[in-house]
Residue frames as qw, qx, qy, qz and C-alpha x, y, z in Angstrom:
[[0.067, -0.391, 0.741, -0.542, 13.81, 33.24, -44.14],
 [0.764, -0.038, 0.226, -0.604, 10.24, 31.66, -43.46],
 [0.915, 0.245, -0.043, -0.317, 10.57, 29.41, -46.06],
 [0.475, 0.417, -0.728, 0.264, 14.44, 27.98, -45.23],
 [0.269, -0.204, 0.697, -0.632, 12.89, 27.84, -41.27],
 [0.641, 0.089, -0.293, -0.703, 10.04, 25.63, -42.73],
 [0.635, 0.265, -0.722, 0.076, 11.71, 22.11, -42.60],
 [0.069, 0.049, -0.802, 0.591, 12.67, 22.19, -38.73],
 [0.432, -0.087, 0.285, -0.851, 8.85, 23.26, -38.09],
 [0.850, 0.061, -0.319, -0.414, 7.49, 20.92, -39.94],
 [0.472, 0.089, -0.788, 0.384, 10.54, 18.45, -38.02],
 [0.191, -0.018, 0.578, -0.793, 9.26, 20.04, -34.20],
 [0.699, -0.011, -0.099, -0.708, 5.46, 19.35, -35.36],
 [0.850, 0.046, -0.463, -0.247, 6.23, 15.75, -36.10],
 [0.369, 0.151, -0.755, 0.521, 7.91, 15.12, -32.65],
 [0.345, -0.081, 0.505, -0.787, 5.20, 16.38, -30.96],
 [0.868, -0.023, -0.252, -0.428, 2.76, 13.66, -32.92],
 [0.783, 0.118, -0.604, 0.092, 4.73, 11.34, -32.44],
 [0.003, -0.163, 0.557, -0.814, 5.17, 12.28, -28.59],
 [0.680, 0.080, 0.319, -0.655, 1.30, 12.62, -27.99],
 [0.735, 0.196, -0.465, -0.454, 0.91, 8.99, -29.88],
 [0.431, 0.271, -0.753, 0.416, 2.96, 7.61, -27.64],
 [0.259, -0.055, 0.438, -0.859, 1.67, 8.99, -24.85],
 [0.702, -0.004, -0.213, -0.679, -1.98, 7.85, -26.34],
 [0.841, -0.002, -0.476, -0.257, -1.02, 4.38, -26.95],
 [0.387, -0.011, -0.916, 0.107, 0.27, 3.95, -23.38],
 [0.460, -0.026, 0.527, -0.714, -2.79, 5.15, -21.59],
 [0.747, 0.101, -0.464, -0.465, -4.58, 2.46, -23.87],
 [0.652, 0.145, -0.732, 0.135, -2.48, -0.11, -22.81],
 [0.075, 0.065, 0.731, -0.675, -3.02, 0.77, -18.46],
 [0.479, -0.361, -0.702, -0.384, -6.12, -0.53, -17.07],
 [0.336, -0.526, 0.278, -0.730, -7.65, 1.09, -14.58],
 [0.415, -0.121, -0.899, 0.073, -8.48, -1.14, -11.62],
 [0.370, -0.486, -0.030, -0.791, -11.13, -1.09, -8.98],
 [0.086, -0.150, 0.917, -0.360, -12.13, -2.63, -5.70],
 [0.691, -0.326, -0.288, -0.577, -15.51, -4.75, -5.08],
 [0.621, -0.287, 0.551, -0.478, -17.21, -6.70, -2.16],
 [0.137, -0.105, 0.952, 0.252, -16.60, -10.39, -2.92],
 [0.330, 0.572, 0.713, -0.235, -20.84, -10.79, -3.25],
 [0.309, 0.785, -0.114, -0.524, -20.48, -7.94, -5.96],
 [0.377, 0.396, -0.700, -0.459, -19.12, -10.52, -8.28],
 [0.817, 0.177, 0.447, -0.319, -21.86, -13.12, -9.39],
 [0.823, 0.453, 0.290, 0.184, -20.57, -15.59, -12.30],
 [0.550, 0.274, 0.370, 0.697, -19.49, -13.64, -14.83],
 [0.083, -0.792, -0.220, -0.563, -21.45, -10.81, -14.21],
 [0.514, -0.187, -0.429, 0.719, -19.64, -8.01, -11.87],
 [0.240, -0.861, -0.370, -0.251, -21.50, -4.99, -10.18],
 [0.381, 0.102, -0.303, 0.868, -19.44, -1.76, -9.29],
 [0.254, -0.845, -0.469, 0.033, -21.31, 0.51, -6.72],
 [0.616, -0.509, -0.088, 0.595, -20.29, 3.26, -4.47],
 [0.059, 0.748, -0.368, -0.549, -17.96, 6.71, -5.35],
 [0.302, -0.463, 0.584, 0.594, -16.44, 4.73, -8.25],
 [0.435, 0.555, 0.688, 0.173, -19.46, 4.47, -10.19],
 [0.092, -0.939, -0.068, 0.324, -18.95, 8.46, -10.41],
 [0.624, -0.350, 0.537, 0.447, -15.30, 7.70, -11.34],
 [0.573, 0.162, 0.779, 0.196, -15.87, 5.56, -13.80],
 [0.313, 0.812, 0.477, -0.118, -18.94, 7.79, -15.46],
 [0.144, 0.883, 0.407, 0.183, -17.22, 11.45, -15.11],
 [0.050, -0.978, 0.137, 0.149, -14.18, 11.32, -14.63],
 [0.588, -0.162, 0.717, 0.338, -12.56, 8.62, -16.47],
 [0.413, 0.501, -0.046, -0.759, -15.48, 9.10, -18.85],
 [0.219, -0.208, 0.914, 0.270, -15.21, 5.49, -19.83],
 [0.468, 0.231, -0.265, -0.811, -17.69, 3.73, -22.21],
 [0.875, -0.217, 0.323, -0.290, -19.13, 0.59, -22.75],
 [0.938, 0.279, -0.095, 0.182, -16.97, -2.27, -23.94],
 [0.133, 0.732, -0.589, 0.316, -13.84, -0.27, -22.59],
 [0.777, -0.133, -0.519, 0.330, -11.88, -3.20, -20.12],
 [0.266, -0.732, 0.382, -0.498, -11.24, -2.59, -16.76],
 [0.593, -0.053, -0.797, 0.097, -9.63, -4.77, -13.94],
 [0.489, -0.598, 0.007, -0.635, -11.27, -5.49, -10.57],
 [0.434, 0.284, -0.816, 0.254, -10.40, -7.13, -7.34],
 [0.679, -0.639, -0.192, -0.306, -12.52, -8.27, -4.47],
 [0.222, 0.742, -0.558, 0.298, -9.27, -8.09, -1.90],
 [0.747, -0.397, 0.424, -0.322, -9.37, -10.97, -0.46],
 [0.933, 0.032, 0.342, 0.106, -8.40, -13.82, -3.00],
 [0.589, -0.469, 0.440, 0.490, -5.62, -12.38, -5.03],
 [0.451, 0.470, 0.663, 0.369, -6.93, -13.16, -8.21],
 [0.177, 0.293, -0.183, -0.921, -7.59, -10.01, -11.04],
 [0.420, 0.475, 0.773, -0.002, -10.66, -10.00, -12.80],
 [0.010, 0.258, -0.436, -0.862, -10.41, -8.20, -16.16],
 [0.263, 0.614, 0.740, -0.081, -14.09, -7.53, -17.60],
 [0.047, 0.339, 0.476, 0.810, -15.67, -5.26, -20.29],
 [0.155, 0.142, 0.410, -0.888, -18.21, -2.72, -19.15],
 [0.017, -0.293, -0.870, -0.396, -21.88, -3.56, -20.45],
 [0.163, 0.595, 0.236, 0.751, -23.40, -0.84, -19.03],
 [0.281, -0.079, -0.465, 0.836, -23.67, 2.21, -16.50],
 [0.300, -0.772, -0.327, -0.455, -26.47, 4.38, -15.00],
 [0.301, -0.711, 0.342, -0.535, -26.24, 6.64, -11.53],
 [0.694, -0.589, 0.285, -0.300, -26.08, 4.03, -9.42],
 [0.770, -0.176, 0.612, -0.038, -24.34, 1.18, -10.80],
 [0.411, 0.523, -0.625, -0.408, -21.74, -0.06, -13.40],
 [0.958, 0.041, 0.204, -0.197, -22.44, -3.43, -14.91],
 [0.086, 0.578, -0.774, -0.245, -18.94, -5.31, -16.40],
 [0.975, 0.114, -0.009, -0.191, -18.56, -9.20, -17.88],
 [0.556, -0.542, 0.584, 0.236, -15.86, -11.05, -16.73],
 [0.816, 0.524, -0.086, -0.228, -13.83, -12.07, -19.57],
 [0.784, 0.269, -0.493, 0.266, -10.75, -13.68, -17.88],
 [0.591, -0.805, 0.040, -0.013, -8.75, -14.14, -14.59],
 [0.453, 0.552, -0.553, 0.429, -5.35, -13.40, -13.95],
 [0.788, -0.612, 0.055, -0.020, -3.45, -14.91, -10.90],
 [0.622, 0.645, -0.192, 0.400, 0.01, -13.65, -11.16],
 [0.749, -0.069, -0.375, 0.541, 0.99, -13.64, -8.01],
 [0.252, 0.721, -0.137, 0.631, 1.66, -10.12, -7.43],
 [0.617, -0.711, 0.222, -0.252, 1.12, -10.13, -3.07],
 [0.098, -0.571, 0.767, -0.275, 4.19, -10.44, -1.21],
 [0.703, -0.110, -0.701, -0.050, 4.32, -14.66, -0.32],
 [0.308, -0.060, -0.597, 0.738, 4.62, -12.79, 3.48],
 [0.083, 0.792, 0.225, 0.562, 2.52, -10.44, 5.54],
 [0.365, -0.075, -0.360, 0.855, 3.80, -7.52, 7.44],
 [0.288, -0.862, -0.406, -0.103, 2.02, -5.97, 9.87],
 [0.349, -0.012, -0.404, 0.846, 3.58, -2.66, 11.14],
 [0.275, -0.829, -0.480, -0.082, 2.93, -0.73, 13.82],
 [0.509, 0.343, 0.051, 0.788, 3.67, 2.28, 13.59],
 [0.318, -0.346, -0.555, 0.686, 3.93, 4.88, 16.25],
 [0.259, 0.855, 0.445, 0.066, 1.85, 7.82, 15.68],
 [0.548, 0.043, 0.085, 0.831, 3.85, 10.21, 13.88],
 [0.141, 0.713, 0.227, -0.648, 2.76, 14.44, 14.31],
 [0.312, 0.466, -0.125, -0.818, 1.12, 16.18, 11.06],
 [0.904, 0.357, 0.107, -0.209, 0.45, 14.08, 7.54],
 [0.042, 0.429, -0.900, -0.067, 3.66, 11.86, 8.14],
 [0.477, -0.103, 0.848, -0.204, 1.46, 9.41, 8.84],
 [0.810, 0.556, 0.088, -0.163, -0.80, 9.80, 5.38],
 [0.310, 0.695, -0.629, -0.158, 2.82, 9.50, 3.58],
 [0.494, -0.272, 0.781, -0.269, 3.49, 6.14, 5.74],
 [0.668, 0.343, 0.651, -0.112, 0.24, 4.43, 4.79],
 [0.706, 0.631, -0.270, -0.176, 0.64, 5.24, 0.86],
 [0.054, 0.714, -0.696, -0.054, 4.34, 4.36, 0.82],
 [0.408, -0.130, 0.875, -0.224, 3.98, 0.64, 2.82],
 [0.728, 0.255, 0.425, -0.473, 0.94, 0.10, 0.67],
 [0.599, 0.557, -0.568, -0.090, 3.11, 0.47, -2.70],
 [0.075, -0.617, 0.781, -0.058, 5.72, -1.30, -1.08],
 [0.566, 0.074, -0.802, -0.177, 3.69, -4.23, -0.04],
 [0.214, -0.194, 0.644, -0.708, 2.54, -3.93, 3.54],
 [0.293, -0.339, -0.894, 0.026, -0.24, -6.68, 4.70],
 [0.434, -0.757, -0.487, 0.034, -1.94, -4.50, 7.60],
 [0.143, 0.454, -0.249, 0.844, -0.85, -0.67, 9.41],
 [0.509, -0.699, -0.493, -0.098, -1.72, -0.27, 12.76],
 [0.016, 0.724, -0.101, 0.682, -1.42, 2.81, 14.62],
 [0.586, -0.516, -0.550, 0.297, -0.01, 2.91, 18.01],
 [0.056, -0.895, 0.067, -0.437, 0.28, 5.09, 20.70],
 [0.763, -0.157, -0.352, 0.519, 3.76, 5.43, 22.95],
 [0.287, -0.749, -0.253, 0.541, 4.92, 7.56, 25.43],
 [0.289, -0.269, 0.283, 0.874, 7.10, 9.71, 22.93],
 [0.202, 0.554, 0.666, 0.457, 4.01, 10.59, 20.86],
 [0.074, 0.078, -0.014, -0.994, 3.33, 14.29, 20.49],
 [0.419, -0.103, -0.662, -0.613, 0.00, 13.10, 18.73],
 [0.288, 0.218, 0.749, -0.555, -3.23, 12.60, 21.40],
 [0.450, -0.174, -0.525, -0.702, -6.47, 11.38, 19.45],
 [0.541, 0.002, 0.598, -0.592, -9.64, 11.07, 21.36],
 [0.378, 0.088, 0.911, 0.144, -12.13, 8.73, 20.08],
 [0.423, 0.802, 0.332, -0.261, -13.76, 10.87, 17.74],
 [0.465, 0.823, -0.186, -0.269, -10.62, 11.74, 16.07],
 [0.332, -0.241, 0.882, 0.231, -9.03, 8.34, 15.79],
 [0.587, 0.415, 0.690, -0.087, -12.27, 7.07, 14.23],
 [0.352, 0.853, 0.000, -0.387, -12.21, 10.45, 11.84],
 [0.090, 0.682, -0.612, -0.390, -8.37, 10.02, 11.06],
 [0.477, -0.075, 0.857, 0.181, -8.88, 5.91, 10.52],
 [0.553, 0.681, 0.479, -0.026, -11.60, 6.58, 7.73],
 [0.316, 0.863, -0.321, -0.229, -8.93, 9.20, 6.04],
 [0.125, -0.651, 0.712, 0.233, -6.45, 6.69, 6.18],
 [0.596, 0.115, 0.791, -0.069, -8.13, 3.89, 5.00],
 [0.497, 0.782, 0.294, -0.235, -9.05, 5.88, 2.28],
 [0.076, 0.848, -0.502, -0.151, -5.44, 6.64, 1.41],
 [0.607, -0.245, 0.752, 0.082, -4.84, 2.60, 1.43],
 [0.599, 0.596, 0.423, -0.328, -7.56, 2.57, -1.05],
 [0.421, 0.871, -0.111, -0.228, -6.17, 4.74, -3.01],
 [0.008, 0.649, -0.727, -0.222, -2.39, 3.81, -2.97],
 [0.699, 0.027, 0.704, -0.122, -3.77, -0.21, -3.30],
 [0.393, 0.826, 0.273, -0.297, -5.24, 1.19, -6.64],
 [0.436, 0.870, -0.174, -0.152, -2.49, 2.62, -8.32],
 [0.225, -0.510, 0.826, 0.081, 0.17, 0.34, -7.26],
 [0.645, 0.186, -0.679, -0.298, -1.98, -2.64, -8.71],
 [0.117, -0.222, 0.873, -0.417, -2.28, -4.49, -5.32],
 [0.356, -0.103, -0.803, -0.466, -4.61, -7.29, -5.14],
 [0.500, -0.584, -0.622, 0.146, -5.78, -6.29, -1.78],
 [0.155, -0.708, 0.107, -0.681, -6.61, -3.11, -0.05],
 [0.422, -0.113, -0.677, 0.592, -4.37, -3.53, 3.67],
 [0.425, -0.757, -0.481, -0.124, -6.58, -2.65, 6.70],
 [0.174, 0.569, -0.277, 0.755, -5.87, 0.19, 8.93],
 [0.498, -0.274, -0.807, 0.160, -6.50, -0.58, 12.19],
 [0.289, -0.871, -0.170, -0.359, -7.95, 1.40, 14.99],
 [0.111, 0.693, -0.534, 0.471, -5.21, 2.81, 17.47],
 [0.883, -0.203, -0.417, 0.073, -3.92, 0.71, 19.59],
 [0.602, -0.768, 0.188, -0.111, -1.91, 0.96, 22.90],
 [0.348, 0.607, -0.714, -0.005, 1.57, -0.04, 23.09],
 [0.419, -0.228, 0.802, -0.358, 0.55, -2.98, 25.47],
 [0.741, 0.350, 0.278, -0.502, -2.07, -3.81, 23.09],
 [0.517, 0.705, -0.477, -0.089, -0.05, -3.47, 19.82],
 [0.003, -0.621, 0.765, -0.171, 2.21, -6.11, 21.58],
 [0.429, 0.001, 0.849, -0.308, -0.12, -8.59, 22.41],
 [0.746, 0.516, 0.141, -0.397, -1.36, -8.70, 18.90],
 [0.445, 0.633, -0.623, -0.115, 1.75, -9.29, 17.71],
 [0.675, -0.398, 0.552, -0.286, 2.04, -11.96, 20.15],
 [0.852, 0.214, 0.478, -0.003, 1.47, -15.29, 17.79],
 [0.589, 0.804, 0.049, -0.065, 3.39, -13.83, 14.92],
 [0.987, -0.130, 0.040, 0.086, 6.51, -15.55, 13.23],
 [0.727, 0.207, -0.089, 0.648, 8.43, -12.77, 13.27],
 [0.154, -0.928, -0.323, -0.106, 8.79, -9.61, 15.23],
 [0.596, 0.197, -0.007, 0.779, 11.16, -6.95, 14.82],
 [0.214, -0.908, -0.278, 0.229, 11.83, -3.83, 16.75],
 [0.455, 0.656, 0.054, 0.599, 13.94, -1.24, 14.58],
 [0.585, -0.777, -0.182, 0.144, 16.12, 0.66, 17.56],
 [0.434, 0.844, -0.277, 0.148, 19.13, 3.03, 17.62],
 [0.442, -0.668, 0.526, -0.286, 20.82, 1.19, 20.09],
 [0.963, 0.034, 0.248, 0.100, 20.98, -2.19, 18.54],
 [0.093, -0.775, 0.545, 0.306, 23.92, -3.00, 17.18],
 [0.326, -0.249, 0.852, 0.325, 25.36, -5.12, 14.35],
 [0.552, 0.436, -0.380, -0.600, 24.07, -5.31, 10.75],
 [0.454, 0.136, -0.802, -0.364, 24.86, -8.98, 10.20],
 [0.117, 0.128, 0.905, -0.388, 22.15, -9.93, 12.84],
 [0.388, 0.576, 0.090, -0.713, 19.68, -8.06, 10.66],
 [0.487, 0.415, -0.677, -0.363, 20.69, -9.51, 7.54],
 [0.104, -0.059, 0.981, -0.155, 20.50, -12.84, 9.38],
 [0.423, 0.334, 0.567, -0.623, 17.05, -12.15, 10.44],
 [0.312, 0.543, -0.313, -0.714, 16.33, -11.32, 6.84],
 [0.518, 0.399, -0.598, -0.463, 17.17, -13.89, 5.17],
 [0.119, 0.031, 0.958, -0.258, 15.89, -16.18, 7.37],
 [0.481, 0.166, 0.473, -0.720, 12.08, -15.45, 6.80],
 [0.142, -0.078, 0.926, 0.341, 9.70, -17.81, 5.07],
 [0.337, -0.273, -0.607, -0.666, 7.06, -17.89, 2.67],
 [0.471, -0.499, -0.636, -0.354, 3.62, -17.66, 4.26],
 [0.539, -0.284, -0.489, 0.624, 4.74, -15.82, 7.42],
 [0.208, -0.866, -0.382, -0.248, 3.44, -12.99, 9.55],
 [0.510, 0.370, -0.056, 0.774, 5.86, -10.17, 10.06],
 [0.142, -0.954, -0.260, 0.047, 5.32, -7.80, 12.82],
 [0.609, 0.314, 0.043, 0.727, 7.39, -4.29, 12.46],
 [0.353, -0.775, -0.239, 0.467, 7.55, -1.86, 15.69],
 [0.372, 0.423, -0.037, 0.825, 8.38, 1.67, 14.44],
 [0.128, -0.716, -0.432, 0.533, 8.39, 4.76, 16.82],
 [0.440, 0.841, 0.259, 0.179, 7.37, 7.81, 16.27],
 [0.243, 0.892, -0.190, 0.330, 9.39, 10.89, 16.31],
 [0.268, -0.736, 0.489, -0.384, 12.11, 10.72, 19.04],
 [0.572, 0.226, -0.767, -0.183, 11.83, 7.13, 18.97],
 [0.816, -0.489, -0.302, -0.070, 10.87, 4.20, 21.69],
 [0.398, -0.833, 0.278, -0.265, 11.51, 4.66, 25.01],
 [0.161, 0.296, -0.935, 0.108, 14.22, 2.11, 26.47],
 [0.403, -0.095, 0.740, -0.530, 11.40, 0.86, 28.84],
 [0.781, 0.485, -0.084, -0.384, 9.30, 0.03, 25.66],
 [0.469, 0.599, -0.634, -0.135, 12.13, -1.71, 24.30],
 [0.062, 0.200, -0.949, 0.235, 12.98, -3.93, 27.04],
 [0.645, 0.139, 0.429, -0.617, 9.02, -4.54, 27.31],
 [0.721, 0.528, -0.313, -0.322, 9.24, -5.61, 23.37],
 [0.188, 0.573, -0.793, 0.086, 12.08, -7.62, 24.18],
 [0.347, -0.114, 0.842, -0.396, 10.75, -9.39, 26.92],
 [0.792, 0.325, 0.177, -0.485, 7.85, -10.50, 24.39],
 [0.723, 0.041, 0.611, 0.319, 10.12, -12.15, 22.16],
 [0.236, 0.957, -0.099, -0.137, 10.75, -8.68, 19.95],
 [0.725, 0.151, 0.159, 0.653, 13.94, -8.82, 17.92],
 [0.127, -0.892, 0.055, 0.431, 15.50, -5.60, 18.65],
 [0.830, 0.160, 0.296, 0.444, 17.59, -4.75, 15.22],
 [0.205, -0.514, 0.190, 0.811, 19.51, -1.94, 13.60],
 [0.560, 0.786, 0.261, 0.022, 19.07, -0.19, 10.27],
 [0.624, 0.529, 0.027, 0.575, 22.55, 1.13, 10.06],
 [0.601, 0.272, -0.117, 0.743, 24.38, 3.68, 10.98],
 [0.164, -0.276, -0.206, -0.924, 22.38, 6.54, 10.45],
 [0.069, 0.345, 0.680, -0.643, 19.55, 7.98, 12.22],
 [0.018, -0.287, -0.756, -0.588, 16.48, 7.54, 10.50],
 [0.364, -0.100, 0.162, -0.912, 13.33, 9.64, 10.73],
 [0.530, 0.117, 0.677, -0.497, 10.00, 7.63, 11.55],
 [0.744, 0.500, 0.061, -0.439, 8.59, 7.96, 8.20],
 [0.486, 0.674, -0.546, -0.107, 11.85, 6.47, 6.69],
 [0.198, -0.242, 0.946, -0.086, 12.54, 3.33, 8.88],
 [0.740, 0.259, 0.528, -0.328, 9.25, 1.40, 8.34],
 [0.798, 0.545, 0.002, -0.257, 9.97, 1.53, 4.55],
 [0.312, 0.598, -0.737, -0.044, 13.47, 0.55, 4.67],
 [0.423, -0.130, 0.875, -0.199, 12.75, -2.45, 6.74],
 [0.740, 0.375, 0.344, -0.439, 9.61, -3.19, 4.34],
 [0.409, 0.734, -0.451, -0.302, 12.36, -2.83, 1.35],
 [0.030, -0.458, 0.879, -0.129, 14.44, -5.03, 2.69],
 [0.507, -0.025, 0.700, -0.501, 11.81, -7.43, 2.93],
 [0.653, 0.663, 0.100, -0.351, 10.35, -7.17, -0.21],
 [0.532, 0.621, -0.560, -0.133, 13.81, -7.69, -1.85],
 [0.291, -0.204, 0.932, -0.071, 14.31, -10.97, 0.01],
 [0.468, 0.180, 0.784, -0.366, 10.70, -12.15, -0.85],
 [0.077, 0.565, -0.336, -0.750, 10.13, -11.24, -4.17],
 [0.840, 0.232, -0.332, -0.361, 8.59, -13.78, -6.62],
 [0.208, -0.193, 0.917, -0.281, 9.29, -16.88, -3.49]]
């Protein structure tokens, strides 16, 4: 019996090499990326500091000559460099090509995004960051449930900024989007002020093909503001305040969407207009 059941084992064994080889050869092929301070790349020679020298060391466990890519978020550009060598305080890399491929939206969208109650709002800022968001700024309206003093706005903006970080990171983005410090709904409005496009996502608007207009009207190199409320959505008096700024009130459909779930369908929609413009 052993020796007729012999064949398949020896068949199951060699799916599972050939499974884990796979597997092997495509962590080879991903490259881990990392953020720096533009002054942290000199020439050719790039200098990682900070937590991700830790990373890097002891829990990537990388070596020298392994490739990594690094971005200094501000100019778009990847820099893809070899490690040359590491100690506690400070990996050393050589730059051994740039990539400019484009990958940032040819837009940016700035939303602001009511403050939403528990860790809807860490979900938010990952999501938007994959998605392609430019900038997140917390606001506070009347319907917020959520009250931060100024000790825990400052607390929650350093967690979330850290969550940009992170989602910036694994999505490949060539910039890590800024969280902003909370903002008033008077405020939030008068930042958006100058900006060439400003939508206010409402259940009361009506008609899809003014939305779709809106859409496919925007143009490369534009600034995108995107009002979301939080739970229970924006008052009317908000609205007609937004309005009166020059706020495009707009639908999303049908349906009643939850807070955490309009900001990315409008971002979608955005993204799949703008897309390699």
């Amino acid at each position: 019996m052993g020796k007729r059941n012999r064949p398949q084992e020896l068949e199951n064994t060699d799916a599972v090499v050939l499974r884990q080889a796979n597997c092997a050869e495509r962590l080879v092929s991903s490259v881990y990326q990392f953020f720096v301070e533009p002054e942290q790349i000199q020439g050719k020679n790039i200098y990682i500091t900070g937590s991700d020298v830790n990373h890097i060391k002891n829990v990537l466990r990388m070596k020298v000559g392994e490739e990594i890519a690094v971005s200094n978020g501000q100019d778009g550009k990847e820099y893809r460099c070899g490690i040359v060598s590491l100690d506690e305080t400070e990996v050393c890399c050589e730059l051994r090509f740039v990539k400019e491929d484009g990958l940032e939206l040819p837009v940016r969208v700035h939303l602001f995004q009511g403050l939403p109650k528990a860790d809807k709002m860490e979900l938010i800022i990952q999501k938007m960051v994959e998605l392609g968001v430019y900038e997140i700024i917390p606001v506070a309206t009347k319907r917020c449930v959520v009250k931060l003093d100024d000790k825990k706005a400052a607390s929650r903006k350093q967690r979330w900024q850290g969550i940009a970080e992170a989602a910036a990171k694994q999505s490949k983005r060539r910039i890590i989007p800024e969280v902003s410090d909370v903002m008033t709904f008077g405020d939030a409005l008068q930042y958006a002020d100058k900006m060439d496009m400003k939508l206010i996502p409402y259940e009361l608007a009506e008609g899809m093909e003014k939305t779709r207009e809106l859409m496919e009207n925007i143009e490369p190199g534009w600034d995108i503001a995107v009002f979301i409320g939080p739970e229970g959505g924006f008052e009317e008096s908000e609205v007609e305040k937004a309005m009166s700024k020059g706020m495009e009130a707009v639908t999303l459909g049908k349906r009643i969407l939850r807070t955490e779930t309009a900001g990315m369908t409008v971002m979608s929609w955005i993204m799949y207009q703008m897309e390699d413009r």
